[in-house]
N, C-alpha and C positions, 0 to 999 in steps of 0.2 A: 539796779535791776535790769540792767542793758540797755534801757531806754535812753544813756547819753550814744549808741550805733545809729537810732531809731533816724535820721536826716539822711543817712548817706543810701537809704532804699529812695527819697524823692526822685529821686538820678534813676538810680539802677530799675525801679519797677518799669523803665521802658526796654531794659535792654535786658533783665532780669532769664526771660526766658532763651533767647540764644545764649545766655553765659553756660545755662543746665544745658542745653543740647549741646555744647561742643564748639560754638563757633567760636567763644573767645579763646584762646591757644595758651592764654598767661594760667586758667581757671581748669583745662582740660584735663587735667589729674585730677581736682579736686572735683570734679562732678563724674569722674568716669561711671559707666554704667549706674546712672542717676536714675533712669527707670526702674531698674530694678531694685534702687535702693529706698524709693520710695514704696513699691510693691512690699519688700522687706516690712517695713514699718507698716506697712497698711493688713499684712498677712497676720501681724504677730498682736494686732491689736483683739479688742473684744469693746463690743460697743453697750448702752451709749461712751460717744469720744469725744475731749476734748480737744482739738489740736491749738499749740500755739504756735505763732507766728506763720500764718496759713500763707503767707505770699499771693505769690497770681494763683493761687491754690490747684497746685498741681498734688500734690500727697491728699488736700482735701477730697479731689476727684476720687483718687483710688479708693478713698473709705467709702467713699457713697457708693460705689458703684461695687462696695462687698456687702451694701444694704445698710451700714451703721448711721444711727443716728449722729451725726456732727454740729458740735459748736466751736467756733473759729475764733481763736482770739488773738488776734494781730494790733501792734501798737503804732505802725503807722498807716496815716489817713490814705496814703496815695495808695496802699498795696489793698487796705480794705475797699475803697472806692473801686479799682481794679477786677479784684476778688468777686465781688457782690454785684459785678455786672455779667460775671460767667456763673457765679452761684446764684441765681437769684431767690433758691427756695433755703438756702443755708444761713442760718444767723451769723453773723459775723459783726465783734465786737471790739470797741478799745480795751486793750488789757494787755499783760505780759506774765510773765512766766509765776511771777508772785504776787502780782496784782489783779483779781477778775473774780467776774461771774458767770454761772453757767444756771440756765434753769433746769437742768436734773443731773442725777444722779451719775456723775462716771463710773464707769469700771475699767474705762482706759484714759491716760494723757498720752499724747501722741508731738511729737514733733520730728523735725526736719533741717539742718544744719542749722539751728540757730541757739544751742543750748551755751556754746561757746562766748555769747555775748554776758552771762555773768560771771560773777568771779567765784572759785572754790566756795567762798563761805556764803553768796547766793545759793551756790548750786546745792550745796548743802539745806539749807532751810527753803529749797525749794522742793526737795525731797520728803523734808521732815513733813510739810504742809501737805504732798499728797499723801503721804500714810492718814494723814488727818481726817481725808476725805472721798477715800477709795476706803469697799469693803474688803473683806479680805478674801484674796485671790486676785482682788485688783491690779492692774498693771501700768505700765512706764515704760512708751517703746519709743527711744528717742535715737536717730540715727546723726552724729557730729561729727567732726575730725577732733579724734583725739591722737594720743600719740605714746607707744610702751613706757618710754620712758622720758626726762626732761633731755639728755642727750641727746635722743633720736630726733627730739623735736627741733632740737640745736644743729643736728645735722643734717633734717630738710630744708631750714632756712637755709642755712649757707649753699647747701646745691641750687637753691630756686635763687640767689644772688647771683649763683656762677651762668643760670639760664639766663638772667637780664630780668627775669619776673618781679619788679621792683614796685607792681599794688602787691602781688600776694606776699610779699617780703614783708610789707607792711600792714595788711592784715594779720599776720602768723604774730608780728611783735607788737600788734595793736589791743590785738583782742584777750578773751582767755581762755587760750584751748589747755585743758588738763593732758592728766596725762591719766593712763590705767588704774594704776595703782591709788592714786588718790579718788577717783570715781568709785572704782569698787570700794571703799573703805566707807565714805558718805554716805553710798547708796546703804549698804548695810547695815550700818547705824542707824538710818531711818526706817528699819524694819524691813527689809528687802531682800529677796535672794534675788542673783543678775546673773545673766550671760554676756559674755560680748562676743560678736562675732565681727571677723574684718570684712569689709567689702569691697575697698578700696585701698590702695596706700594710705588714703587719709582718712578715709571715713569706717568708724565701728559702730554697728546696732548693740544699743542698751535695750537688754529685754530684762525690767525687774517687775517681779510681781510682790506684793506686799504677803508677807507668812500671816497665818492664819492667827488668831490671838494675838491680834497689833492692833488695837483700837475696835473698830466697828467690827 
């Protein structure tokens, strides 16, 4: 459920927000215009929202401040401690992407580069469980690095080896970034029509909303 990632944020939640601004050099493709890709995500929601894995809650800021109700569900201690010292009026809880609670009703799940820490058949029944729990028109605006296809993703490693970028080499062959074509097909399955839109070289907005006659 991604929670064997959940230690390597101890570290990073100090140095978490220069990596999105630009200052780390090895990271600066994959956060390119990170404002706005948060904005993205935060535009295309409809509140109440659940977001997970809220970080120093920078995408949490932008929901609030589009008026939506938020609950935060982050599974490590250091980023919630973090979090809930700049949010103080926002709930923020232990949980992850298939594990939690929220006291009311979503009509959006929201998140922010971290859908990649499950694998396919998570992300799958990660899917299947919000159709469960979204009414219908409900949505899933989740912004990751995915990739068109497993080649391409084959051929951003090796350039990011030839740069010397040898953490993002090993996050790319650590983690589990999908690719297109298997997202759209899961998401569909669990009752969903989607868009993807690119924003970056690495990063696509998933916009699904659940079809009407899927459950509630």
């Amino acid at each position: 459920m991604g929670r064997e990632f959940v230690t390597i944020f101890d570290e990073w939640v100090h140095t978490y927000d220069d990596s999105v601004s630009g200052k780390d050099a090895e990271y600066r493709d994959v956060f390119f215009k990170y404002e706005e890709i948060l904005q993205a995500v935060a535009d295309a929601a409809i509140g109440p929202v659940v977001e997970f894995g809220v970080g120093t809650g920078n995408l949490t800021q932008k929901l609030i401040d589009r008026g939506f109700e938020v609950t935060g569900i982050e599974p490590n201690e250091a980023m919630r401690t973090v979090t809930q010292e700049k949010l103080n009026d926002v709930s923020i809880t232990d949980g992850d992407f298939l594990e939690f609670q929220t006291p009311v009703q979503p009509k959006s799940f929201v998140s922010s580069y971290a859908f990649h820490h499950l694998t396919d058949a998570e992300k799958a029944k990660a899917f299947k469980l919000y159709a469960d729990l979204l009414p219908a028109g409900g949505k899933v605006v989740f912004a990751d690095t995915m990739f068109k296809s497993a080649e391409v993703r084959q051929e951003v490693v090796d350039f990011e080896k030839t740069r010397g970028h040898d953490n993002l080499v090993e996050d790319l062959n650590r983690e589990y970034y999908t690719t297109l074509p298997i997202m759209k097909e899961l998401i569909e399955q669990a009752g969903f029509t989607v868009e993807f839109t690119q924003l970056n070289n690495y990063v696509w907005l998933i916009d699904a909303s659940k079809k009407s006659g899927n459950g509630r």
